[in-house]
Rosetta silent file (secondary structure, phi, psi, omega in degrees, C-alpha in Angstrom):
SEQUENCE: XXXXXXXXXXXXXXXXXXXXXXXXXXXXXXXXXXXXXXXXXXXXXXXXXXXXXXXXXXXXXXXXXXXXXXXXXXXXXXXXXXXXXXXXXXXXXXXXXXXXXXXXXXXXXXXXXXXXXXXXXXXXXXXXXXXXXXXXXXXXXXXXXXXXXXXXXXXXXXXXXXXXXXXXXXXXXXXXXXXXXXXXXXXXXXXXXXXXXXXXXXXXXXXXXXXXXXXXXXXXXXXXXXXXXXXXXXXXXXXXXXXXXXXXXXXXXXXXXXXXXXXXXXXXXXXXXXXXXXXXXXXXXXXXXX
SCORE:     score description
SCORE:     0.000 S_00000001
   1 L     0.000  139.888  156.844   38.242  230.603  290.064 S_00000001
   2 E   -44.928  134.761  151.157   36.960  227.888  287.658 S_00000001
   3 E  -120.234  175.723 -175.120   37.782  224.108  287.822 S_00000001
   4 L   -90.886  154.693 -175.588   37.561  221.281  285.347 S_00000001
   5 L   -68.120  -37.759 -172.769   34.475  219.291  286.292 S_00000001
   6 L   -74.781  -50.715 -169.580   36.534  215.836  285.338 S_00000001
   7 L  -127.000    5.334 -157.888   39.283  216.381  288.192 S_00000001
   8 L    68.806   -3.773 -179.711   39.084  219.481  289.820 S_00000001
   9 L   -70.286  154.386  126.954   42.202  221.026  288.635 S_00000001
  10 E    33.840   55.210 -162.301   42.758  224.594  288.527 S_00000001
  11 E  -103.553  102.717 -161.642   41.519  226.429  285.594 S_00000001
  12 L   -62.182 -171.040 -171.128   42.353  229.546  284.114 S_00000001
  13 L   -67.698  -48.975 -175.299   39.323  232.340  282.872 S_00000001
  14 L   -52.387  -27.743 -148.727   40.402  231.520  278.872 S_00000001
  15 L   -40.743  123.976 -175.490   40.784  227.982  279.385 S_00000001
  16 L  -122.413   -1.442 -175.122   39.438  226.023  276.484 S_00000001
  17 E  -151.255  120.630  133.502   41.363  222.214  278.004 S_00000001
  18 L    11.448  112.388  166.079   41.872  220.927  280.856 S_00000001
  19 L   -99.047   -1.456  173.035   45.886  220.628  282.057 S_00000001
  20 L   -89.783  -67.608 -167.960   45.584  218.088  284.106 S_00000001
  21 L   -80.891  -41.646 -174.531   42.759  215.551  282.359 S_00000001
  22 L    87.175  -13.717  131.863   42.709  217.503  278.633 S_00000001
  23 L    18.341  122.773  168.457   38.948  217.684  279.362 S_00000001
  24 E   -71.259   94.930 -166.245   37.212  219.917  276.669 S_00000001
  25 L   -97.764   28.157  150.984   36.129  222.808  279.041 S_00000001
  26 L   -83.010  -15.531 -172.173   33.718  224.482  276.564 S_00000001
  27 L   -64.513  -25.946  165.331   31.703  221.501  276.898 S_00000001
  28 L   -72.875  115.434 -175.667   30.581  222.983  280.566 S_00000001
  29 L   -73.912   98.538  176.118   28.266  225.117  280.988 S_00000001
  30 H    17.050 -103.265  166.183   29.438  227.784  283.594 S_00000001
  31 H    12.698  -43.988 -175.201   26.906  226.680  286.023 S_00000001
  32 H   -64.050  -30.636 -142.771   28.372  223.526  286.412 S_00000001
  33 L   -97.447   89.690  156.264   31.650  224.199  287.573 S_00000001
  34 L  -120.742   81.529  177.233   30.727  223.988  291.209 S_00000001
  35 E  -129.973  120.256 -168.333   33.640  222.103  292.445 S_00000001
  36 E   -90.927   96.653  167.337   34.611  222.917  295.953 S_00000001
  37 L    -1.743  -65.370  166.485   38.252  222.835  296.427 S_00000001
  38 L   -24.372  -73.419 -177.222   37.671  222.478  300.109 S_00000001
  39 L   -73.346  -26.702 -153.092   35.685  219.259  299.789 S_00000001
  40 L    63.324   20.769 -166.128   37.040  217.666  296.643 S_00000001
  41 E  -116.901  159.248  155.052   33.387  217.250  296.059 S_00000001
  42 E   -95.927  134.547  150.882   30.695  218.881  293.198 S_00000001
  43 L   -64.135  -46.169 -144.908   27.598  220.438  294.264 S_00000001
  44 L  -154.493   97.911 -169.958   25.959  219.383  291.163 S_00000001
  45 L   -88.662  133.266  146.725   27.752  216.399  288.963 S_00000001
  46 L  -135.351  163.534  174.505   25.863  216.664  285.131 S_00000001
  47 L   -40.987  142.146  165.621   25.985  215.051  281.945 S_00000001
  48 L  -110.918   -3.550 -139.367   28.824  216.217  279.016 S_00000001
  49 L   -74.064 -157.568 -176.247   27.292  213.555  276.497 S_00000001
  50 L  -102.115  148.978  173.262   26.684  214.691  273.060 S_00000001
  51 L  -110.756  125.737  179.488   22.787  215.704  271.457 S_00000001
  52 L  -139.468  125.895  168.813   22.970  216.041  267.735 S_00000001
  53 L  -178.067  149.613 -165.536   19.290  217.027  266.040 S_00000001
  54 L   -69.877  157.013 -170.630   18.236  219.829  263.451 S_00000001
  55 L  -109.559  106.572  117.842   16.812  223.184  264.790 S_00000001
  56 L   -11.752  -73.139 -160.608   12.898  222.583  264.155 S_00000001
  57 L   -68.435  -18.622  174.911   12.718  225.945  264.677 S_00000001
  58 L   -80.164   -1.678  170.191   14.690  227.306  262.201 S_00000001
  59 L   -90.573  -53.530  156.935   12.533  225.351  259.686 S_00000001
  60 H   -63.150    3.187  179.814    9.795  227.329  260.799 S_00000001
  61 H  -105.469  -36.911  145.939   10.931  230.648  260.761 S_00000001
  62 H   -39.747  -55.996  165.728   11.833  229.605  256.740 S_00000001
  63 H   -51.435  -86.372 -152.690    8.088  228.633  256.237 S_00000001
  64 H   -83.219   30.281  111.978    6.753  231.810  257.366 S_00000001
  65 H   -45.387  -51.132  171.557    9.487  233.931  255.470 S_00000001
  66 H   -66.775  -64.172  175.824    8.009  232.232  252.291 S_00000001
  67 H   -28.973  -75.413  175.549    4.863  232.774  253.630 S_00000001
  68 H   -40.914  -58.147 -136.294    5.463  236.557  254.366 S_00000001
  69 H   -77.422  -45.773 -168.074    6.824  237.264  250.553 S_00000001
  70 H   -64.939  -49.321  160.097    3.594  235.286  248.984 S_00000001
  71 H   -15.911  -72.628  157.073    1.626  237.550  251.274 S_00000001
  72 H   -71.939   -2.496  169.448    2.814  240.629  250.230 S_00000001
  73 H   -71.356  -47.759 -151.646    2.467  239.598  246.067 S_00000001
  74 H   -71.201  -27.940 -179.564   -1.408  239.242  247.145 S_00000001
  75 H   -82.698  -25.783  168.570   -1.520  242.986  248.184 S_00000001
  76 L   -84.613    6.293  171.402   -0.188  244.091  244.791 S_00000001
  77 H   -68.402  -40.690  152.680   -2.119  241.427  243.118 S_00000001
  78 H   -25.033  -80.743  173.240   -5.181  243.328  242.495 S_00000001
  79 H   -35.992  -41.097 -178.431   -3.353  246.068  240.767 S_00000001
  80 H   -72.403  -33.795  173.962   -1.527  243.979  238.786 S_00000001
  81 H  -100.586    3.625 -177.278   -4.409  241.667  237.356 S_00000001
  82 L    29.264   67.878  151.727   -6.607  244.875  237.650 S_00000001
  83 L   -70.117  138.298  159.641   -8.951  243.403  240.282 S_00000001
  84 L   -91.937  142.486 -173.123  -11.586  246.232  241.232 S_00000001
  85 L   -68.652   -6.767 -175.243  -11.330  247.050  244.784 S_00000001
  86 L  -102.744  -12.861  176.165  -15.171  246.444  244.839 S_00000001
  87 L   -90.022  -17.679 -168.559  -14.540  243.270  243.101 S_00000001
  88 L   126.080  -25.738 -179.611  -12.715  241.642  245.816 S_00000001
  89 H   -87.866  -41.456  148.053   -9.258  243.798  246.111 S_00000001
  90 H   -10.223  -61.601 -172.947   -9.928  245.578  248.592 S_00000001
  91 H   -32.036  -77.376 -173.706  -10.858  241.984  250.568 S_00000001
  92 H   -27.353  -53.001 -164.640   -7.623  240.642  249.169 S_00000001
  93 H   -68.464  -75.489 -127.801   -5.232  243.543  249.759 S_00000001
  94 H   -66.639  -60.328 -163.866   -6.595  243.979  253.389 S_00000001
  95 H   -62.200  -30.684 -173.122   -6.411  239.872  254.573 S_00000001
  96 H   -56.028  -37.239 -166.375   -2.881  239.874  252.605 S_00000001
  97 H   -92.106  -70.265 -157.744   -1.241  242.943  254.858 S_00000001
  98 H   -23.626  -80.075 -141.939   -3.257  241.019  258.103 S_00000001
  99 H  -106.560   31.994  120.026   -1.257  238.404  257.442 S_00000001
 100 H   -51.419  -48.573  167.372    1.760  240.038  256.553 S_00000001
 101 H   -84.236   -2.796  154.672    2.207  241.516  260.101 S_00000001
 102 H   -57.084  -62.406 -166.755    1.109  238.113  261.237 S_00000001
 103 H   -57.127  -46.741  167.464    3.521  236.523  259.325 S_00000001
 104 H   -71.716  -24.670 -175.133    6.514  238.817  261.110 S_00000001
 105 H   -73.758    2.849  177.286    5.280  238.406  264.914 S_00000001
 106 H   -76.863  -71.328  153.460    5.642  234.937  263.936 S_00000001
 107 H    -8.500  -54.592  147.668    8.709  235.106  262.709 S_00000001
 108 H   -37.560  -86.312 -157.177   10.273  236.938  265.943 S_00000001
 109 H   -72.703   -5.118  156.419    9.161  234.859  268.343 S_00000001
 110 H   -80.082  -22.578  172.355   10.356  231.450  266.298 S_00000001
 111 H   -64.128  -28.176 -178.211   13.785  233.374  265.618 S_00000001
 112 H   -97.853   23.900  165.909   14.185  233.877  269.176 S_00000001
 113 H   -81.390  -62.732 -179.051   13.023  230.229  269.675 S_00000001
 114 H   -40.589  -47.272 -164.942   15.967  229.343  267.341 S_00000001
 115 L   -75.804  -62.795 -162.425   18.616  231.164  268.666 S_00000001
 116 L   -72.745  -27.117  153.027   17.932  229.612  272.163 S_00000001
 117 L   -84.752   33.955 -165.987   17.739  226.270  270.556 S_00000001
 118 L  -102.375  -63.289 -175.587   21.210  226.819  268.804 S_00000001
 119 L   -66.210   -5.090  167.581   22.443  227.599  272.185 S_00000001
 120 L   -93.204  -41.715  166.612   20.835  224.750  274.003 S_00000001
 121 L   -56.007  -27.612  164.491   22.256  222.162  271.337 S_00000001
 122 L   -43.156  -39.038 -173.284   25.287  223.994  271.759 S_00000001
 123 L   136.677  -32.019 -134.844   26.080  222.953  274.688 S_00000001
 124 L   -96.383  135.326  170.544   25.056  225.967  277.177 S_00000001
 125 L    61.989   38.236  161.702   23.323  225.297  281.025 S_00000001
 126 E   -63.157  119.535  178.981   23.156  221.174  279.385 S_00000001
 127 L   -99.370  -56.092 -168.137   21.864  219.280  282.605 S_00000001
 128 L  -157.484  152.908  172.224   21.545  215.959  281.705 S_00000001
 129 L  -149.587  109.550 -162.787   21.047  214.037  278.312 S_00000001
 130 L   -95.769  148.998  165.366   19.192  210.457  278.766 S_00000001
 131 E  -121.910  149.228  174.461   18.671  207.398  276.277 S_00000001
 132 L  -128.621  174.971  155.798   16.283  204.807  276.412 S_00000001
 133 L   -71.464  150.307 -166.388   15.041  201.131  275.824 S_00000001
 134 L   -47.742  -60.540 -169.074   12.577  200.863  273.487 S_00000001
 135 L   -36.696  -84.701 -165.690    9.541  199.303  276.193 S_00000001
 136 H   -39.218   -2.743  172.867   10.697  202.565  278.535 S_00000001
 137 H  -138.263   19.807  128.335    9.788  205.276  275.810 S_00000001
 138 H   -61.676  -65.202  172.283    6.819  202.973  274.631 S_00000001
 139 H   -64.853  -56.732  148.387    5.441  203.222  278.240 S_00000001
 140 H    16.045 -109.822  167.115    6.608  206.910  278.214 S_00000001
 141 H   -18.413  -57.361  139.310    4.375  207.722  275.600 S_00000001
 142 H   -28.426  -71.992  170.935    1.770  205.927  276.704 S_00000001
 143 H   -42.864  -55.279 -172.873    1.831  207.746  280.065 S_00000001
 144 H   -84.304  -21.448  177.351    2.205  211.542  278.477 S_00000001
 145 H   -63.024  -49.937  177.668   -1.145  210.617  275.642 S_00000001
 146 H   -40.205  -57.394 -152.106   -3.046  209.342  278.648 S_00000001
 147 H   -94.510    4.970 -176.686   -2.301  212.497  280.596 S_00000001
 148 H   -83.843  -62.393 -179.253   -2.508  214.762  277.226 S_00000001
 149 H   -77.830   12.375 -171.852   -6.100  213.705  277.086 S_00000001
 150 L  -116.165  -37.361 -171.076   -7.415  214.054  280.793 S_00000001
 151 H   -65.921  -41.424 -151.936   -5.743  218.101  280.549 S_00000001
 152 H   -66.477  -66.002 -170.574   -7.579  218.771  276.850 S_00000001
 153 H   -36.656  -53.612  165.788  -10.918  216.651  278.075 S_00000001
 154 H   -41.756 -100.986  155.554  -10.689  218.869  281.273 S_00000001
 155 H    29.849  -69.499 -176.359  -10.323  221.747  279.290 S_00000001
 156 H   -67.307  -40.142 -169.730  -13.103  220.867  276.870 S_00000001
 157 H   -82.009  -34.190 -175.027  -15.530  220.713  279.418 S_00000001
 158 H   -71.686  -39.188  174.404  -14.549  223.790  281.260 S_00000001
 159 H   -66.649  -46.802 -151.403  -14.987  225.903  277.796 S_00000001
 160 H   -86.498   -8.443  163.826  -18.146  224.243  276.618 S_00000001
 161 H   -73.475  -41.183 -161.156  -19.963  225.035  280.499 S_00000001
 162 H   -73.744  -26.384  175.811  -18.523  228.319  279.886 S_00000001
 163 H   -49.926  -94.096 -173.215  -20.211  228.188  276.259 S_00000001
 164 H   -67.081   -7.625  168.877  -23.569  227.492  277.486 S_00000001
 165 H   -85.322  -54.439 -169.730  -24.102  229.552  280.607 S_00000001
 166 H   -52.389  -20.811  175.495  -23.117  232.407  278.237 S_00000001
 167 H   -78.374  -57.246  175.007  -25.596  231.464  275.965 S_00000001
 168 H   -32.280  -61.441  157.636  -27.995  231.327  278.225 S_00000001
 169 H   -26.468  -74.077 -158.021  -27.093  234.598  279.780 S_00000001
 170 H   -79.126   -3.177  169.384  -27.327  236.351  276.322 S_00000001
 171 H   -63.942  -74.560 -179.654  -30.461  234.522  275.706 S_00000001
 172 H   -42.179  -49.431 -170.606  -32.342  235.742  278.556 S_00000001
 173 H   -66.271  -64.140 -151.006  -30.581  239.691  278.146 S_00000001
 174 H   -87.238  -47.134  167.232  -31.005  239.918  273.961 S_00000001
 175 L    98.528   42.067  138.110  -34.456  236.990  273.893 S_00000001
 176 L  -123.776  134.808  179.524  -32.868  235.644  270.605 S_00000001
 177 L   -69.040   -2.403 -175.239  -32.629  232.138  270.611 S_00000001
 178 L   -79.332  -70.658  165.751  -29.981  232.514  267.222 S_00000001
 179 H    -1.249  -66.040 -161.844  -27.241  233.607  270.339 S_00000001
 180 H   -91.851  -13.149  156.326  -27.391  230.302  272.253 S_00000001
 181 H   -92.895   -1.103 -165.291  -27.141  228.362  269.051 S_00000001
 182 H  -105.979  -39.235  169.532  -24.425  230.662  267.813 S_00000001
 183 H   -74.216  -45.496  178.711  -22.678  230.180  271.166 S_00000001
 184 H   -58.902  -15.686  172.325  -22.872  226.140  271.544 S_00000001
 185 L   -30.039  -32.285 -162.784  -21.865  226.586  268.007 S_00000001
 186 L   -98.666    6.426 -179.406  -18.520  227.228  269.335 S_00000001
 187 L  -109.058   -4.549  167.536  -17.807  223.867  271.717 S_00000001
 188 L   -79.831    5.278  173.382  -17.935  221.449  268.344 S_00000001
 189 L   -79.633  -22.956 -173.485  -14.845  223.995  267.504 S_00000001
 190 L   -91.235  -32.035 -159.611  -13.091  223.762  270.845 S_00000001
 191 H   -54.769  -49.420 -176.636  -13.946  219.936  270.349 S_00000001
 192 H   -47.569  -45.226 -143.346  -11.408  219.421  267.233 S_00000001
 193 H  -105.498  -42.344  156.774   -7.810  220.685  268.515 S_00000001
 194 H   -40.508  -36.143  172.796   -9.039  219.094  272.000 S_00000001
 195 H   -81.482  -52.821 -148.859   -9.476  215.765  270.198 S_00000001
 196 H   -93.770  -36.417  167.686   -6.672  216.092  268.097 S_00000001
 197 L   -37.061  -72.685 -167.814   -3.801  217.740  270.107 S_00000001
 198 H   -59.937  -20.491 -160.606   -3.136  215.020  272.650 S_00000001
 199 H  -114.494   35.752  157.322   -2.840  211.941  269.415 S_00000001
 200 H   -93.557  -45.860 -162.332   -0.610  214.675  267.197 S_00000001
 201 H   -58.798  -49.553  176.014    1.803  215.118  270.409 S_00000001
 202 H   -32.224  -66.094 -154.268    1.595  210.664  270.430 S_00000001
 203 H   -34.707  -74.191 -154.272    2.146  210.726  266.576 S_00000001
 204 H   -49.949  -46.868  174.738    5.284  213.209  267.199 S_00000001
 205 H   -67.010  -24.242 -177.046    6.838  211.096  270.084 S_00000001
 206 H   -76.646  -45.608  157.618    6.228  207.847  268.484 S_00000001
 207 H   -78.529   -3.461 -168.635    8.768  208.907  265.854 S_00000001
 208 L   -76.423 -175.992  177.885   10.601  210.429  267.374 S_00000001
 209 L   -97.910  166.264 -169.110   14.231  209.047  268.367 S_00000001
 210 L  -103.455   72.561 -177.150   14.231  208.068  272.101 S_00000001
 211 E  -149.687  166.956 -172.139   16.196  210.322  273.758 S_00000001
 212 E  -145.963  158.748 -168.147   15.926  213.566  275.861 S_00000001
 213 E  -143.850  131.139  156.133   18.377  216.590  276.524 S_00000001
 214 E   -96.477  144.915  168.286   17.857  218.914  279.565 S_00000001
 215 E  -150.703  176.318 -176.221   18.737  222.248  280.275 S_00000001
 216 L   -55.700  -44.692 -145.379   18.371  225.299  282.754 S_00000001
 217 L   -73.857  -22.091 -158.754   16.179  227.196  279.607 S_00000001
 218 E   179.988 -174.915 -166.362   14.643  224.576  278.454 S_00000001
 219 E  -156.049  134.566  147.372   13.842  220.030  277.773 S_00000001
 220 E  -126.872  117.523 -177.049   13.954  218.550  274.233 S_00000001
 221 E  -115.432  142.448  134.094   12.220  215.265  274.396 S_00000001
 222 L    79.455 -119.027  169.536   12.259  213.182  271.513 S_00000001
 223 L   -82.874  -10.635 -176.756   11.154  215.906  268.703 S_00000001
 224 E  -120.899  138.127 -174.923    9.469  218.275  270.588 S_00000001
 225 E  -111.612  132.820  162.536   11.254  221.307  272.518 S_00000001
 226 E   -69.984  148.018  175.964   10.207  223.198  275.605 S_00000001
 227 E  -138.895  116.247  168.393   11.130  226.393  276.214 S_00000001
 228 L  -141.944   61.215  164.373   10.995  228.477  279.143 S_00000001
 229 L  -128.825  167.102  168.985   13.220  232.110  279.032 S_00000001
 230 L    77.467  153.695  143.236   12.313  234.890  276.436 S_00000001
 231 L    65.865   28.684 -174.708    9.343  236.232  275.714 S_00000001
 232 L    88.996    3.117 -169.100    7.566  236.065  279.277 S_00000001
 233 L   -76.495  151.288 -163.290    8.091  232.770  279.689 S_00000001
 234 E  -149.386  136.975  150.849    8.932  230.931  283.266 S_00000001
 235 E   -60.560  145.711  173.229    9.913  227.843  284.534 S_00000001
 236 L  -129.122  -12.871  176.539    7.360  227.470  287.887 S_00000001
 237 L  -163.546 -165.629 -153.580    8.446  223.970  289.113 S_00000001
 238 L   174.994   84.221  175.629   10.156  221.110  288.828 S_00000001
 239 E  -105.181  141.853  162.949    8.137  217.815  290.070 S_00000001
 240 E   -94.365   91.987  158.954    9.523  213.704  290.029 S_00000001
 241 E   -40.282  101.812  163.444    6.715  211.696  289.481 S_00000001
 242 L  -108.208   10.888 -171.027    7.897  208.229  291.039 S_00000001
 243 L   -76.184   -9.613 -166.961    4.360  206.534  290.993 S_00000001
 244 L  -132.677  170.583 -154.649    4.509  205.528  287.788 S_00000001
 245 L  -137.961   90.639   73.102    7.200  203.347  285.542 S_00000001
 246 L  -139.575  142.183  171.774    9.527  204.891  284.029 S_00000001
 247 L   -44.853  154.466 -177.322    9.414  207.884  286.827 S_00000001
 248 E  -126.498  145.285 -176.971    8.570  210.711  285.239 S_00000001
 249 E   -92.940  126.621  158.389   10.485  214.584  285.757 S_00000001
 250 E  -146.546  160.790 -173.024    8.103  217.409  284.657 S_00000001
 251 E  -145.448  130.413 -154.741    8.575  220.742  284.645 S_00000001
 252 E  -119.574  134.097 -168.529    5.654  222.913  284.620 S_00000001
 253 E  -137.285  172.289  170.988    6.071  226.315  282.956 S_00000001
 254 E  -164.052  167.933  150.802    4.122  228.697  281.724 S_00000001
 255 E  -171.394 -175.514 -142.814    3.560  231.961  279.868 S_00000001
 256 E   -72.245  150.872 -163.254    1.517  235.299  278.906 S_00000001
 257 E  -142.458  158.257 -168.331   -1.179  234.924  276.839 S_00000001
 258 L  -102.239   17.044  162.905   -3.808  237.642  276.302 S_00000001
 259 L  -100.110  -23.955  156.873   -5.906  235.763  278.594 S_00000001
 260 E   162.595 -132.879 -165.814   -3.506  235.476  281.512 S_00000001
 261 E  -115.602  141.930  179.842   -0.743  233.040  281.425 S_00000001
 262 E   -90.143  128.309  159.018   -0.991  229.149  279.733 S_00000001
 263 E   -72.483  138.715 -170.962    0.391  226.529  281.666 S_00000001
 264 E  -114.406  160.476  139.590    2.520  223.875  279.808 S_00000001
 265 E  -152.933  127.705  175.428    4.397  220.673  281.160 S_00000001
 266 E   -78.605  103.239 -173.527    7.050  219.140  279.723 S_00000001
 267 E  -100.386  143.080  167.362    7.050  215.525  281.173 S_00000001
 268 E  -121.974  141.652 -169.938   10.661  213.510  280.869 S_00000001
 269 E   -92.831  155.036  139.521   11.130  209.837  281.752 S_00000001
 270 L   -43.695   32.844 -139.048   13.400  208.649  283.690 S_00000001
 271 L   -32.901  173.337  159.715   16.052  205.561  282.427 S_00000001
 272 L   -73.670  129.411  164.522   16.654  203.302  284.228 S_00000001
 273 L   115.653    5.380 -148.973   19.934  203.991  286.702 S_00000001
 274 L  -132.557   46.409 -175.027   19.343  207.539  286.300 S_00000001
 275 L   -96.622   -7.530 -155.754   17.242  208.159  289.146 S_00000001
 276 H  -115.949  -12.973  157.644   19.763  210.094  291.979 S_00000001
 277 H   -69.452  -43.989 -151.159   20.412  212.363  288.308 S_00000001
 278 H   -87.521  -26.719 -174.356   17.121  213.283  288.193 S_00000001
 279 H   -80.752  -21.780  164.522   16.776  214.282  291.459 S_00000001
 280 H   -24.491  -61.174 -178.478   19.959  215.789  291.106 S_00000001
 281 H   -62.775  -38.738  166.766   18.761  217.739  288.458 S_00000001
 282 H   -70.664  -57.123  164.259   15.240  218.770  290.234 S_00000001
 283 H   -22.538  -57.718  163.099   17.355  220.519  292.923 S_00000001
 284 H   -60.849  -47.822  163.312   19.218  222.241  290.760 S_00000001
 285 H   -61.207  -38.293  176.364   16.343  223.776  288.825 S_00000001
 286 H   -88.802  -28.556  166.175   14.476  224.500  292.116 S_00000001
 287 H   -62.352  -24.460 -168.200   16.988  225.796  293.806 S_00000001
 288 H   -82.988  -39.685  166.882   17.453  228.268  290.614 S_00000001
 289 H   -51.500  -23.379 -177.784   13.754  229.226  291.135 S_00000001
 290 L    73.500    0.000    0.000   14.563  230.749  294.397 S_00000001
């Protein structure tokens, strides 16, 4: 049997209110209602507040919908302006259908982004949803750029050694020295999105509004949303950073890639008062890992 989360009464399966408290009891997410009769106690107390913020994703699944349509003019554009296929339509037609079937795998995996951020905003498996003072999501921010650029800089360095032994390699095997400039060629290339990545993610947080919404599937901090069901994706932990101020929650996730699998982490601060939540909340999530 169900109970309401506010008092503990009784609840039937349909139940959309509370009869004891009037408690809205779509606002729970299944999960929640761990209230032990027995004890009068919860296993797991979480946040009801409210989240209110536009599905991102559904803005991007619009873009490449436009995107798709212009795409597919460009393969009948030849014909139409009677382009010679020898001329360039061929070229044209061929990159246009590329990135037509680009343009739908996109498209999938942000619809099925959407849908799970309809259903996270919704209300469903909502863990906790924190606000802050400005200074705490100043230092915040601070804290995740810092720790943006020591992953990418890592990173950077691991591709470009990887760069130049290969060059080397194919030096010695083919004995043209155009190889080994054609491979370091490729670390000022890694070098951009490595540079750039960690002060876009700032940019994006710095405007963002200062708040953060948890869930099992997934963390929306400020503007940017994590995700980790669908599409191979896994939560793998669930660490509390208390060394540093505001503590920080991350949750390190990751998924397949045609390389193996990329790790992500979604770091969340910590308000102030809202420290015996978060571990709450870490518990909960690790215990769901099994």
């Amino acid at each position: 049997m169900k109970y309401c989360n506010q008092c503990g009464n009784p609840l039937k399966s349909n139940a959309r209110f509370c009869g004891s408290c009037g408690a809205t009891i779509n606002q729970f997410p299944e999960s929640q209602n761990n209230y032990s009769p027995e004890s009068g106690t919860f296993a797991a107390s979480f946040t009801t507040d409210s989240f209110v913020m536009k599905n991102s994703q559904r803005r991007i699944v619009r873009l490449w919908i436009i995107l798709m349509f212009v795409f597919i003019f460009l393969i009948f554009l030849p014909s139409i302006i009677g382009l010679d296929g020898m001329d360039g339509g061929f070229a044209l037609g061929f990159v246009s259908f590329f990135m037509v079937i680009m343009s739908l795998v996109v498209i999938l995996i942000y619809r099925s982004r959407a849908k799970q951020l309809d259903r996270i905003l919704a209300g469903e498996g909502r863990l906790a949803v924190w606000k802050y003072a400005p200074d705490e999501w100043e230092r915040f921010i601070n804290i995740d750029f810092e720790e943006e650029k020591k992953t990418k800089k890592f990173l950077f360095f691991l591709i470009s050694g990887i760069c130049v032994v290969v060059g080397i390699i194919l030096l010695l095997v083919v004995k043209d020295i155009l190889i080994f400039f054609i491979s370091l060629a490729i670390i000022p290339v890694v070098a951009i999105p490595a540079f750039l990545a960690p002060r876009a993610r700032y940019s994006k947080l710095k405007n963002s509004e200062a708040k953060v919404l948890i869930s099992e599937k997934g963390v929306i901090v400020g503007r940017m949303f994590h995700l980790w069901v669908k599409l191979g994706a896994r939560l793998d932990q669930v660490v509390l950073v208390t060394n540093e101020y505001p503590p920080i929650l991350e949750f390190h996730y990751s998924m397949p890639t045609r390389n193996g699998r990329q790790e992500e982490v979604a770091r969340v601060p910590v308000p102030a008062g809202k420290m015996d939540e978060a571990e709450r909340v870490g518990e909960y999530l690790t215990k769901m890992l099994g």
